[in-house]
C-alpha positions as CSV (number, residue, x, y, z in Angstrom):
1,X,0.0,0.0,0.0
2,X,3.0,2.5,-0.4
3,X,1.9,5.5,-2.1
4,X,-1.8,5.0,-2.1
5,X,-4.3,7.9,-1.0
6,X,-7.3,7.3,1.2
7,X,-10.8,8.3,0.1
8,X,-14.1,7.8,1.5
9,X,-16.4,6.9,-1.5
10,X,-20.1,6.3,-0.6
11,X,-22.1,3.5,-2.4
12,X,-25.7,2.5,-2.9
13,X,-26.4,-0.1,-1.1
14,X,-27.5,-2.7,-3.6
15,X,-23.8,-1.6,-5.9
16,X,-21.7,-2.0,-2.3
17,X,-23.5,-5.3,-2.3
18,X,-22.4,-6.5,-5.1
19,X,-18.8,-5.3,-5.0
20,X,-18.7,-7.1,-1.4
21,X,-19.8,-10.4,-3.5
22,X,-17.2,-10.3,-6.6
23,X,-14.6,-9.2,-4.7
24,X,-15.0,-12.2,-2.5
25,X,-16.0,-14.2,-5.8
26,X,-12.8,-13.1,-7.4
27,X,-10.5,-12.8,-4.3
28,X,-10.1,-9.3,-5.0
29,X,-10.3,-6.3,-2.8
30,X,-13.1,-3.8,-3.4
31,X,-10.3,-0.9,-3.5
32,X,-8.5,-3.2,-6.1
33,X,-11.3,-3.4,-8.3
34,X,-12.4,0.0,-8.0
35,X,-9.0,1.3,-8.9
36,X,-9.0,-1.1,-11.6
37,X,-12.9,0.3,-13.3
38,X,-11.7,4.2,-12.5
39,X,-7.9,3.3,-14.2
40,X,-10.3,1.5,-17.4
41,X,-12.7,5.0,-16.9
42,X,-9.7,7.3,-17.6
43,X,-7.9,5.6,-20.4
44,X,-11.3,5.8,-21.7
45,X,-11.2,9.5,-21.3
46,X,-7.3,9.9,-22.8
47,X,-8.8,7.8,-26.2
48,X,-11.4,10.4,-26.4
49,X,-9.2,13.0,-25.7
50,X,-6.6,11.9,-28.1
51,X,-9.3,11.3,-31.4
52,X,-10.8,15.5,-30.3
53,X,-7.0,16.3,-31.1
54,X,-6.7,14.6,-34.1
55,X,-9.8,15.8,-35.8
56,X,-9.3,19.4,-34.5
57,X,-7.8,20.5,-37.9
58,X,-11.0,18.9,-39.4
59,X,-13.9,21.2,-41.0
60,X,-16.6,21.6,-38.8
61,X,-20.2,21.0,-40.7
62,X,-23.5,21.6,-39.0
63,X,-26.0,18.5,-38.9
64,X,-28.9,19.8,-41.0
65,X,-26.4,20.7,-43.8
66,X,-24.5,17.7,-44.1
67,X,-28.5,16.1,-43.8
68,X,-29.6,18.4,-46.6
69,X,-25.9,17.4,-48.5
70,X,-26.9,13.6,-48.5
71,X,-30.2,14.5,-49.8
72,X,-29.0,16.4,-52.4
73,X,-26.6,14.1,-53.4
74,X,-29.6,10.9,-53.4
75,X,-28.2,9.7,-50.2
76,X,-30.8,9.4,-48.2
């Protein structure tokens, strides 16, 4: 536990539940598998962050005109 940070994170009870029964399913902590679904939550969140940055260069088009584009163009 070097390192780590202590936090008090409130649960419903029907979610604490069920973390209480996989952890002891999987012979896991709850902390463990809460770090491990916040870690997946993030990377998550740096993918998204990464595909805004490539596409920032990209030419920004309103719905309704690239709508009305496809039905000009017998699309849709």
């Amino acid at each position: 536990m070097e390192n780590q940070k202590r936090a008090t994170v409130y649960f419903e009870p029907d979610v604490h539940r069920a973390l209480r029964l996989k952890a002891a399913a999987s012979d896991r902590s709850i902390s463990d598998m809460v770090n491990d679904a916040v870690r997946v939550a993030l990377a998550e969140d740096a993918e998204d962050l990464a595909a805004f940055a490539e596409r920032k260069g990209e030419k920004i088009i309103s719905f309704d005109t690239f709508v009305r584009s496809l039905k000009r163009r017998g699309r849709i």
